[in-house]
C-alpha positions in Angstrom: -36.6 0.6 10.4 -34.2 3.7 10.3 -30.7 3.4 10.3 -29.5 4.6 13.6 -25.7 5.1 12.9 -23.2 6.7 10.8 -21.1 5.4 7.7 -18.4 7.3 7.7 -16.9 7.3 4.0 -20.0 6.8 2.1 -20.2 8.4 -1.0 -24.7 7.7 -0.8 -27.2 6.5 1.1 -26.7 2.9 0.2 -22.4 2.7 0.3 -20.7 0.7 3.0 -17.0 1.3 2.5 -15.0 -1.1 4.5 -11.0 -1.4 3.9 -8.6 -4.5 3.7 -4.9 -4.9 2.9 -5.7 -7.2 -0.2 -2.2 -7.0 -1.2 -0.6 -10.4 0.3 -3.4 -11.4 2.5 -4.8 -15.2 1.0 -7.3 -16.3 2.5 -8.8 -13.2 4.4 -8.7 -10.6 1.2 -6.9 -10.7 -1.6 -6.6 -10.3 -5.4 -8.1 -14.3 -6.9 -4.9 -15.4 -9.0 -7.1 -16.9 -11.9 -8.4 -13.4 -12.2 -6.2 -10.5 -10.8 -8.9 -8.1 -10.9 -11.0 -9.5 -9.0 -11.2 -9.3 -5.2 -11.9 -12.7 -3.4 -11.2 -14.2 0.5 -13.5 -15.4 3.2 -13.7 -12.2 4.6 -14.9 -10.7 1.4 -17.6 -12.8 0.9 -18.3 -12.0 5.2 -18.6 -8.5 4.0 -20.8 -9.3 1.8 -23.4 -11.1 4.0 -23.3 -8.5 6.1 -23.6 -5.7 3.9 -26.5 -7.3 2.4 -28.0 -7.3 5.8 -27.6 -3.6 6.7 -29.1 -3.1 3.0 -26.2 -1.4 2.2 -23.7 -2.3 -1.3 -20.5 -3.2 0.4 -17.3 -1.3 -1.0 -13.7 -2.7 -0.4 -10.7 -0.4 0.0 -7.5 -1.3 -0.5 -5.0 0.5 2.5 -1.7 -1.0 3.7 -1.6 -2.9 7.0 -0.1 0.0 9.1 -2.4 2.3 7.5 -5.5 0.5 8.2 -6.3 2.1 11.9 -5.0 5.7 10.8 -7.4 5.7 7.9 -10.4 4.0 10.1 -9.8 7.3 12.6 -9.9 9.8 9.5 -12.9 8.3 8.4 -12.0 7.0 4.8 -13.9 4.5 5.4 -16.6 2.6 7.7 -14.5 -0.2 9.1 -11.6 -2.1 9.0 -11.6 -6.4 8.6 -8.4 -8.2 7.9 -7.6 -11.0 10.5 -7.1 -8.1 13.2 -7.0 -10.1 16.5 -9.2 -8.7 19.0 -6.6 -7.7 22.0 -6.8 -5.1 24.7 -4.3 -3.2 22.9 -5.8 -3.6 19.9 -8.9 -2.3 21.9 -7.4 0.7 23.0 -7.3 2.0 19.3 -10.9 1.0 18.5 -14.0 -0.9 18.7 -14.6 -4.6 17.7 -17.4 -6.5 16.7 -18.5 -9.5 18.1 -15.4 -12.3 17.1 -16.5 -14.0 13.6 -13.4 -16.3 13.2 -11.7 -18.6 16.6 -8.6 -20.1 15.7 -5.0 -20.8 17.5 -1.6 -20.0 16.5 0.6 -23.1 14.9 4.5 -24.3 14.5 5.2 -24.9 10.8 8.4 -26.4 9.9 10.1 -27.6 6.8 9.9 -31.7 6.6 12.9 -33.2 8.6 12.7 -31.3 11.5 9.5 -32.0 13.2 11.2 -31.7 16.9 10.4 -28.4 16.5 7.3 -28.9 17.7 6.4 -26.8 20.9 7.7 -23.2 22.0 10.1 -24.7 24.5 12.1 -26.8 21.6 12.4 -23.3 19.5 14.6 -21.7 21.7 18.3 -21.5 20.3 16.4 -21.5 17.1 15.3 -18.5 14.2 11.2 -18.5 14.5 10.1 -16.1 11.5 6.5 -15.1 12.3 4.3 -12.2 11.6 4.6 -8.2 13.1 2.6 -7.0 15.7 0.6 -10.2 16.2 -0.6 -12.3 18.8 2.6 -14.9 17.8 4.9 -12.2 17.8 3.8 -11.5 21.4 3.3 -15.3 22.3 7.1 -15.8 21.1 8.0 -12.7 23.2 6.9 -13.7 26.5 8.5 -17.5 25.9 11.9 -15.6 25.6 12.3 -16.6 21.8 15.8 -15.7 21.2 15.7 -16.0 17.3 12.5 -13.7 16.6 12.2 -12.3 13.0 9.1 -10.2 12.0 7.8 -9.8 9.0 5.0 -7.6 7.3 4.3 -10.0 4.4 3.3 -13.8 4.9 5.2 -14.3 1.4 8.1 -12.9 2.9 8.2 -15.4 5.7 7.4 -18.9 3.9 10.5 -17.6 1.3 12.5 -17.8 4.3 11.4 -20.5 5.7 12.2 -22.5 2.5 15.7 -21.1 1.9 16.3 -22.0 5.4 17.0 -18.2 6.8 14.2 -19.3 9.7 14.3 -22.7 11.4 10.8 -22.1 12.0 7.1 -20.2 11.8 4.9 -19.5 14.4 1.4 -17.8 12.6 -2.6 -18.5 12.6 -3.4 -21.6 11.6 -5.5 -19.9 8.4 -2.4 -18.4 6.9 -0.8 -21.5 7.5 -2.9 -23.8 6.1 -3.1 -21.6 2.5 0.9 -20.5 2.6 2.4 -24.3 3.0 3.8 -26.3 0.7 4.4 -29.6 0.0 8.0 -29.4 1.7 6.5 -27.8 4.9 5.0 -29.7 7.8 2.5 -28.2 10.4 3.8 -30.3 13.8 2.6 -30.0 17.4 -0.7 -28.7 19.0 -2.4 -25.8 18.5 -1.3 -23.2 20.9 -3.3 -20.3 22.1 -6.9 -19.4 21.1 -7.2 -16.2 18.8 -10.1 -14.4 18.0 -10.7 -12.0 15.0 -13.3 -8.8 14.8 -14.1 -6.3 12.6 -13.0 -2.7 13.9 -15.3 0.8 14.0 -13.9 4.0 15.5 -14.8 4.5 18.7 -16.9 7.0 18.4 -18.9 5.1 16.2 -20.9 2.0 18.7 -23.9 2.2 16.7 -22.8 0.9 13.8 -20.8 -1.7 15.7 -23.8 -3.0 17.3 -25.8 -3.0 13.7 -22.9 -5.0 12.8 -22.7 -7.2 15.6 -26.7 -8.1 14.9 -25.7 -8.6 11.1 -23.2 -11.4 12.4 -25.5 -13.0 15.2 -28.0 -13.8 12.3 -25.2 -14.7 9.9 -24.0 -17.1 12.4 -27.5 -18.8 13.4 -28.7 -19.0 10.4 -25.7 -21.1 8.8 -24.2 -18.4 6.7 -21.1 -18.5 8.1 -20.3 -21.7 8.1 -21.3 -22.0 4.8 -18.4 -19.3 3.7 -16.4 -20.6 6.1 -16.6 -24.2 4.4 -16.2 -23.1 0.9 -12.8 -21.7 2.4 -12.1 -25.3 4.2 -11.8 -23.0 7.1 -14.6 -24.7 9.4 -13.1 -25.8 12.2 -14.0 -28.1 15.7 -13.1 -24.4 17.5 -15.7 -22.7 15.5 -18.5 -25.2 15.7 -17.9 -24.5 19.9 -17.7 -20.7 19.5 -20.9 -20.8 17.3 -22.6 -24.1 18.6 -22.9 -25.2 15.0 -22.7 -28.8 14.8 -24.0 -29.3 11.6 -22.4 -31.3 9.0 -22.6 -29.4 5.4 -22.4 -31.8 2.5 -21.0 -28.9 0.6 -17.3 -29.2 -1.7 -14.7 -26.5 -0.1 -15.4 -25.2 -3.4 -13.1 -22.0 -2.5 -10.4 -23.6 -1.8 -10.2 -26.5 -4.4 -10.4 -23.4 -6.8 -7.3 -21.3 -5.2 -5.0 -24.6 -5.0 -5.4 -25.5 -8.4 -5.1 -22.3 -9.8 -1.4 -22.2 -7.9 -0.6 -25.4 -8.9 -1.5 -24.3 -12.4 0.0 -20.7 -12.2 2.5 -21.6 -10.4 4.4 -24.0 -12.1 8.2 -23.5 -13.9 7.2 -25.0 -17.3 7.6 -22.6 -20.2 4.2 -22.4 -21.0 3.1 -22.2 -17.2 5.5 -18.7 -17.1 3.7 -17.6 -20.4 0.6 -18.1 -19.1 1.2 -15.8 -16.1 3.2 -13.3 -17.7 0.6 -12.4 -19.7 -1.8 -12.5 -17.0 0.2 -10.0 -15.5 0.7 -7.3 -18.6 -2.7 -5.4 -17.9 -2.1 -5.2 -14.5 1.6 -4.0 -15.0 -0.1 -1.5 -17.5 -2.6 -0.4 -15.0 0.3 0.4 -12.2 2.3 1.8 -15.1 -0.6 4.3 -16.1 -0.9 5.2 -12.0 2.9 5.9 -11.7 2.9 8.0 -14.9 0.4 10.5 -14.3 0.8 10.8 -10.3 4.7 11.2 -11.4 3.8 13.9 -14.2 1.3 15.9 -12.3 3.5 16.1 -9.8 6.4 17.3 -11.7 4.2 20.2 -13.3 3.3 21.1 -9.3 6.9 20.5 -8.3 8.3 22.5 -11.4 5.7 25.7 -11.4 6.2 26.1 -7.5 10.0 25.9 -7.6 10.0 28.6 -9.6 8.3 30.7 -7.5 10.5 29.6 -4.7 13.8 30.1 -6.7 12.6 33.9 -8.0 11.1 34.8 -4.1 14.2 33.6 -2.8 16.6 35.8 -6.0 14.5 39.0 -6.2 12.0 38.8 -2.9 12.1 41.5 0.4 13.8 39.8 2.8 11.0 38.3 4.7 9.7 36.6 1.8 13.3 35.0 1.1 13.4 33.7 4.9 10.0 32.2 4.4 10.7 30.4 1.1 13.7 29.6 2.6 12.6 27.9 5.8 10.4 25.8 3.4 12.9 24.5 1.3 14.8 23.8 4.7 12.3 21.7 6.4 10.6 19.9 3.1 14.7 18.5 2.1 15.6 17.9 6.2 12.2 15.6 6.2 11.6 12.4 5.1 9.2 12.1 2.1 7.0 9.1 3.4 6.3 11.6 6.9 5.3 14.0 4.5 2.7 11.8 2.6 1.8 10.3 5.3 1.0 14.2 7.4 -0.8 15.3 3.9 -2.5 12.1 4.0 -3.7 11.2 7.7 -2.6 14.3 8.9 -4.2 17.2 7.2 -8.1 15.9 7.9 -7.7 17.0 11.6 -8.1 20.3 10.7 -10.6 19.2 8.3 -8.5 18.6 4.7 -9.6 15.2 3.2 -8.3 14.9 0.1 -8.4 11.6 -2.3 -5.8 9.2 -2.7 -4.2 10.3 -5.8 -4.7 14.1 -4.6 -2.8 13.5 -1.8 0.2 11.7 -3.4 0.4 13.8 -6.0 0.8 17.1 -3.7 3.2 15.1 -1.4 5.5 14.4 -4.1 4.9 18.1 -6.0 5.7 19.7 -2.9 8.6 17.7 -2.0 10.2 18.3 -5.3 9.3 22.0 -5.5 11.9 22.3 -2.6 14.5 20.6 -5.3 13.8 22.1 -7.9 14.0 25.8 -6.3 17.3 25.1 -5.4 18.1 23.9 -9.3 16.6 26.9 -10.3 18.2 29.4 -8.4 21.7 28.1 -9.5 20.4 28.5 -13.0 19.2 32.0 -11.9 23.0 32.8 -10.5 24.3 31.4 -13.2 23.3 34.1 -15.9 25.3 37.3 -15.7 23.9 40.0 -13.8 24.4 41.7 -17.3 22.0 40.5 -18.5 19.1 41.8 -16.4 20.9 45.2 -17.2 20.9 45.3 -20.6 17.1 44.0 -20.8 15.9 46.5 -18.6 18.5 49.6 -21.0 16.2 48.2 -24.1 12.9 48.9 -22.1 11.8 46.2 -20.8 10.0 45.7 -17.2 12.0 43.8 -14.6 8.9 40.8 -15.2 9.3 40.9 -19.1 12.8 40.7 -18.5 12.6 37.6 -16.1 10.2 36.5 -18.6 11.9 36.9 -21.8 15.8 36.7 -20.9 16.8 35.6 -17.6 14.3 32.6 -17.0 14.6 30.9 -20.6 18.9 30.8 -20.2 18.4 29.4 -16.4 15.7 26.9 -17.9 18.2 25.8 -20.1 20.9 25.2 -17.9 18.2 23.3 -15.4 17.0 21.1 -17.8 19.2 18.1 -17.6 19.0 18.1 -13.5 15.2 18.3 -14.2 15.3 15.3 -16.1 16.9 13.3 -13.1 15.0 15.0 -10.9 11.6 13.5 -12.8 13.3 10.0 -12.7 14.0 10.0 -9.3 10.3 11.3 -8.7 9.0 8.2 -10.9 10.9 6.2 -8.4 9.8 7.9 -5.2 5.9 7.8 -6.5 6.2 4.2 -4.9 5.5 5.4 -1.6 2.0 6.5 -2.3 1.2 2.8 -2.2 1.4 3.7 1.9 -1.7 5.6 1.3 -3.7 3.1 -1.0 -2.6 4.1 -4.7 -1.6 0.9 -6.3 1.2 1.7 -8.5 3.9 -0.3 -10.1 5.7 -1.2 -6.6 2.9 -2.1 -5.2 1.5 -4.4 -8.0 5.5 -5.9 -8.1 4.6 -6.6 -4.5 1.3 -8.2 -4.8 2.2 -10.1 -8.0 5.5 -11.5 -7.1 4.4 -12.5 -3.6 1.1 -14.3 -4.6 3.5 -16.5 -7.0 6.6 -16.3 -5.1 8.4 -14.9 -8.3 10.5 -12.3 -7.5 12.7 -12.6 -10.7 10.2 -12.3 -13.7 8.0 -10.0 -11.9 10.6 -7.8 -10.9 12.2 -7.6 -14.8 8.5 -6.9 -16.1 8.0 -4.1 -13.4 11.4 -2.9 -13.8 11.4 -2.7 -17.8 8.2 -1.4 -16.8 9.9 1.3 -15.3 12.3 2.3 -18.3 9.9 2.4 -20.3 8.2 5.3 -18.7 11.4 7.2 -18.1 13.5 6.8 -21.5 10.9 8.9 -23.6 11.5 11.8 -21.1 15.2 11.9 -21.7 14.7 12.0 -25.0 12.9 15.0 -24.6 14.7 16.6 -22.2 17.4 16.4 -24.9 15.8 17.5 -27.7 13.9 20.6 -25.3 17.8 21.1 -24.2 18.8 21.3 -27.8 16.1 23.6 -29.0 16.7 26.3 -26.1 20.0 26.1 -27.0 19.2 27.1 -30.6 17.1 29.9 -29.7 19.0 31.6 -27.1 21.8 31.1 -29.8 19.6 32.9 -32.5 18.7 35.5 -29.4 22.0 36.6 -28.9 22.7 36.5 -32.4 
């Protein structure tokens, strides 16, 4: 039969892109600990059923949480799955399959203070639970006092274990896989939740496609199957899906992702060996992103400040106010609106560009404004005599720019350029908003999958210095040589 809907992101006939936040995100999708590399989660292996249904090869991409939705309405992709609870706000923003997981929210507590046990016995208390969820919400209308939101799950067991929350309200999935042996889950379940994948809304026909896919997956015992690998079958799901049947099958899933913790996880010297150099490629790989997004975008940044610091010296007058009013508004905005516009933004008047495209123009563009401004003190700062003299030995006012005044301003630029590319190597972190996985967003996912903050962050960090200490050295010897050759020049 003919396909009767659209797939919006497919690069061919037979791609089905669908996007995740696989950063922090065990057990829906997330990067398997044994092998960083790979991809794993019970939703992955859901997409996978169901792309194989639609005859389709089923394509993850990564994208933040808060840029899920924005990129599912641009059209990067097909759809969006990642434990996004079908609600009628929620429903305002798109359209939802058919629910493929029921669960409830639960109270998780560190052992000692099980009293904590329904919402009414967590007021006066700190409740540390997850933003814009259906516990945030729950703990809202209860009059929770103490509410603290969080956008990673790693973020909120930490707390909980160095006592900063008294409590945690979240799904019962995330709190099965987050908990430790110190933590207790006490009380009933509370609430009934229901996950679906989301389409845009202008998009029902692959929704209902979709929505077949599942209907088969769940009669024929597929789901349950994944769902048991996971140890994620539950009494609510054998209701919802009237699957009664007992599987004699291992949790085979989750067996693997426990011991793998226990094993990664450990503070034994040869434990932290072990992961360290697990983590060395991937460090590499974020390294290798951050480098090149940084240096292209320093050649964009450096070639159109130029042209901004000599419109604005030597320009008519309209063409100074309009450089002028650019260099204004890119330095009075913030840079993550600006990748963010270039990103989401631009493909409403129908500019999509790629990932690493994008970030790399957002940051260009935002230093360009810097580095005019650099330049144009390094333009003022050469004497007007100069120009003079040039243009008495017959030169043309470009081969004098050219050949004399440029070169001394370079010069006296150089050192603020060298900052300037630091700070940029720094500031390429915020492309991970847009779903380039650098190095802050592989210290992210690395240090909260293993709850090491320390090690992680003194790999990514020396990680870091690495990259930038070469570049001051030859910033200094560049600085050095001009200095010789204007030296020999005036000479």
């Amino acid at each position: 039969m003919a396909e009767s809907y659209s797939v919006p992101g497919a690069q061919n006939e037979q791609d089905l892109p669908w996007a995740s936040d696989g950063e922090a995100n065990v057990p829906y999708v997330f990067h398997d600990p044994a092998h960083e590399g790979r991809i794993t989660g019970f939703e992955y292996d859901l997409m996978g059923a169901i792309s194989a249904l639609l005859h389709r090869h089923g394509r993850f991409v990564q994208n933040g949480w808060d840029g899920l939705i924005p990129g599912l309405s641009r059209g990067l992709y097909a759809m969006v799955i990642d434990g996004i609870e079908i609600t009628p706000e929620h429903a305002e923003a798109v359209l939802f399959s058919r629910p493929y997981y029921v669960t409830s929210n639960r109270i998780l507590v560190m052992k000692g203070h099980e009293t904590l046990n329904t919402l009414a016995a967590l007021h006066h208390h700190s409740v540390g639970t997850i933003k814009n969820t259906a516990a945030e919400h729950l703990l809202l209308q209860h009059g929770i006092e103490g509410i603290r939101s969080y956008e990673e799950e790693t973020d909120l067991f930490t707390d909980l274990r160095n006592g900063r929350v008294d409590a945690v309200l979240i799904d019962e999935p995330i709190a099965q896989y987050y908990r430790s042996d110190d933590m207790e889950l006490v009380g009933d379940p509370i609430g009934r939740i229901t996950y679906g994948i989301a389409f845009p809304k202008d998009n029902p026909a692959l929704r209902d496609a979709v929505n077949t896919a599942l209907e088969n997956i769940i009669h024929d015992g597929t789901l349950h199957r994944i769902l048991a690998r996971w140890n994620l079958w539950t009494p609510q799901m054998a209701v919802y899906t009237g699957d009664y049947v007992t599987l004699k099958s291992k949790p085979t899933a989750w067996d693997e992702y426990r011991s793998t913790m226990a094993r990664m996880s450990g503070s034994g010297a040869s434990a932290l060996w072990h992961r360290y150099l697990a983590f060395v490629p991937l460090i590499a790989e974020g390294a290798v992103m951050t480098l090149a997004v940084s240096a292209l975008a320093m050649v964009l940044a450096v070639a159109i400040g130029l042209i901004l610091a000599l419109g604005r010296h030597y320009g008519s007058a309209p063409l100074r106010w309009i450089f002028g009013a650019y260099v204004e508004i890119v330095r009075g905005t913030p840079l993550l609106i600006q990748v963010l516009f270039i990103f989401y933004g631009l493909p409403v008047f129908g500019i999509r560009l790629s990932p690493f495209i994008a970030g790399v123009m957002a940051l260009g563009l935002n230093y360009a404004a810097y580095e005019a401004e650099n330049y144009r003190a390094g333009l003022l700062s050469v004497p007007r005599g100069q120009m003079e003299a040039a243009i008495a030995l017959n030169m043309t006012h470009f081969q004098a720019l050219r050949l004399v005044i440029v070169p001394q301003a370079f010069r006296t630029v150089v050192p603020v350029m060298t900052n300037d590319f630091i700070a940029l190597i720094k500031d390429s972190s915020l492309v991970s908003v847009i779903t380039l996985t650098e190095l802050s967003q592989t210290y992210i996912r690395l240090s909260s999958t293993y709850y090491d903050y320390v090690g992680t962050g003194l790999m990514v960090g020396s990680a870091y210095l690495l990259i930038g200490l070469p570049f001051v050295r030859l910033a200094r010897m560049a600085e050095k040589r001009l200095g010789r050759a204007i030296g020999q020049g005036h000479h």
